[in-house]
N, C-alpha and C positions, 0 to 999 in steps of 0.2 A: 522385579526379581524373578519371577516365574517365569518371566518370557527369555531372560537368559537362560534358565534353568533349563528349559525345555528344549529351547535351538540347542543347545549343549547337548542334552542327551540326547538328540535325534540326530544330531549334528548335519542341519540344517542350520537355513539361513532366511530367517523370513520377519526379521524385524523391518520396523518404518512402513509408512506407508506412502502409496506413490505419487512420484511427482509430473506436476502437470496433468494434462486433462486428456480422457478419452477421445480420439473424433467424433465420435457419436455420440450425443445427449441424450441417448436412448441409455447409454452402460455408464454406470455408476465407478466412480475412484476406488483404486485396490485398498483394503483396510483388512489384514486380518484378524478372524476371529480372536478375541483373548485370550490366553492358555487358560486362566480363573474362568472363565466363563464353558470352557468347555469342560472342565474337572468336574461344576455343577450341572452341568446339563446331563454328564456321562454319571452322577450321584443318581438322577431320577429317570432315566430315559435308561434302555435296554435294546441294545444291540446283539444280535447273532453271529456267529461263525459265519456263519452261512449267507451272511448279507448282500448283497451288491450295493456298493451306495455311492453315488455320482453328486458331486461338488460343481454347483453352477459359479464360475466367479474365482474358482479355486486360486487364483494369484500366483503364489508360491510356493503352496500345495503345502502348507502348515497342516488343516484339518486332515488330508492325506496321511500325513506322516504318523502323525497323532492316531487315527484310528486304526494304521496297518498297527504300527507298535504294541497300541494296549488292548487290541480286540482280533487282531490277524485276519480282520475282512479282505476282502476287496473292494478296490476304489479306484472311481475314476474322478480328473478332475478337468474341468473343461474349462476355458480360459479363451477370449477372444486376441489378451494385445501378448503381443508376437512377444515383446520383451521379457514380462512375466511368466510368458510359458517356457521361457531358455532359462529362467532364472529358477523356477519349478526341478527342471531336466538336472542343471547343476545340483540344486538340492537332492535328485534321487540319486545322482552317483553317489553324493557325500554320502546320504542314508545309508545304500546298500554296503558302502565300502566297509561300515560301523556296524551296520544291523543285518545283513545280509540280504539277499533279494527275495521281493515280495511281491503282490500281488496290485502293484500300484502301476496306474499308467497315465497319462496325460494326453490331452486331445487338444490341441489348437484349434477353435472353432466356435465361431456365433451359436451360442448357449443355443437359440431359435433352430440352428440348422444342426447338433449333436442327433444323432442316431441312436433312439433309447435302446438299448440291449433289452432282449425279453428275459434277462433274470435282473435287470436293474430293480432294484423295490424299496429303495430309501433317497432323498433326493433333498441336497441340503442348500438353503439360500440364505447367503447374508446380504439380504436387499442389494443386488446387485445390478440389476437391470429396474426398466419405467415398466408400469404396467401393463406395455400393450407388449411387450417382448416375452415379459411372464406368461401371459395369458399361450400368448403362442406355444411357448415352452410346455403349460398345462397342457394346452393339448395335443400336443404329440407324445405325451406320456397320455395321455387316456386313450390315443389310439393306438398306442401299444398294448396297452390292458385291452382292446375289444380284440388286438390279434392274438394276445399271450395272457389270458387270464389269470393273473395274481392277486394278492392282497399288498400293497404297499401305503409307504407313510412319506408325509415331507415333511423336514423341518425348517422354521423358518427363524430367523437371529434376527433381530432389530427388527420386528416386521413392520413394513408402511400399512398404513390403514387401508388402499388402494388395494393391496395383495390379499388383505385380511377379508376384505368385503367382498370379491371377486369369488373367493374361495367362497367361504357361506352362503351369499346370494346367488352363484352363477353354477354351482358345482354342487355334487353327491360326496365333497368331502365334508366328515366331519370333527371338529375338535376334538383331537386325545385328552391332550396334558399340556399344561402350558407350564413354565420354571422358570421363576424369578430370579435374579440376582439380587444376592444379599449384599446391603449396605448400597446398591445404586441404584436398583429401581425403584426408592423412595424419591429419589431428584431426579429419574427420567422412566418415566414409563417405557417407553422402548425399551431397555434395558432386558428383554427377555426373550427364550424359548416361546412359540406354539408350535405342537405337533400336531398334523392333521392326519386323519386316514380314511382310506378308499379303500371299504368292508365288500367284497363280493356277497 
């Protein structure tokens, strides 16, 4: 019900998930975020005016739309397969034509090879890539932070254990806040938010 509820008021289009497989078994199948899942993440988590926050995996730019509408950031979403990122594009005409134009953009591009902006400082993954494309990804945002000193955070949705381990063992990030979903992460652990962050 929600997920109509919410393409409707954004009026977008980003039900179903995709068919057929990536060429690479490196990128993981489009699936977007739940609308329930992100109402609870946005109940315990706090977002800025002021944010920049860049969507690895973005699909069809659901979380995009979502965060211009009820928080007026800025947002980018990166997307590697060419059809998702046209099907993204359609969504922001619909958006704009309803919501008016915002502050949302789209980048066709290997998550790995995106060009971190130095006000990017929130960066969201719903396991979308294998670990060794994360890791890459990690660090070209840290060596963004050694050119443009900030504080940022990443959040991660269904996080693999691979991602979660990487981060605490190999990194100066540390756990914020982690947010369960209610009534599903008693039958799937994954089922949830960690926030991590990188404190200068």
């Amino acid at each position: 019900m929600k997920e109509y509820y919410y393409d409707k008021l954004l009026n977008i289009k980003t039900r179903g998930d995709q068919q057929g497989f990536n060429k690479s078994l490196h990128y993981h199948r489009y699936e977007p975020t739940p609308y329930s899942a992100l109402e609870e993440l946005f109940r315990h988590y706090e977002i800025n005016h002021d944010d920049y926050i860049v969507d690895f995996g973005s699909g069809k730019g659901r979380l995009n739309f979502y965060l211009h509408y009820f928080f007026d950031v800025t947002v980018v979403g990166v997307e590697m397969n060419e059809a998702l990122y046209h099907e993204a594009l359609l969504n922001q005409k619909r958006y704009v034509k309803k919501n008016g134009k915002g502050k949302i953009q789209f980048v066709c591009s290997l998550a790995e090879e995106y060009q971190i902006n130095r006000f990017d400082n929130r960066f969201y993954f719903f396991n979308p890539f294998s670990i060794q494309v994360f890791r890459r990804v990690v660090n070209n945002i840290l060596r963004s932070l050694e050119d443009h000193p900030r504080e940022f955070e990443m959040v991660l949705y269904y996080p693999s254990e691979d991602y979660i381990y990487f981060l605490e063992q190999d990194t100066a990030f540390e756990k914020k806040k982690e947010v369960t979903l209610p009534y599903v992460y008693e039958h799937n652990p994954n089922e949830r938010f960690i926030i991590y962050k990188l404190t200068l």
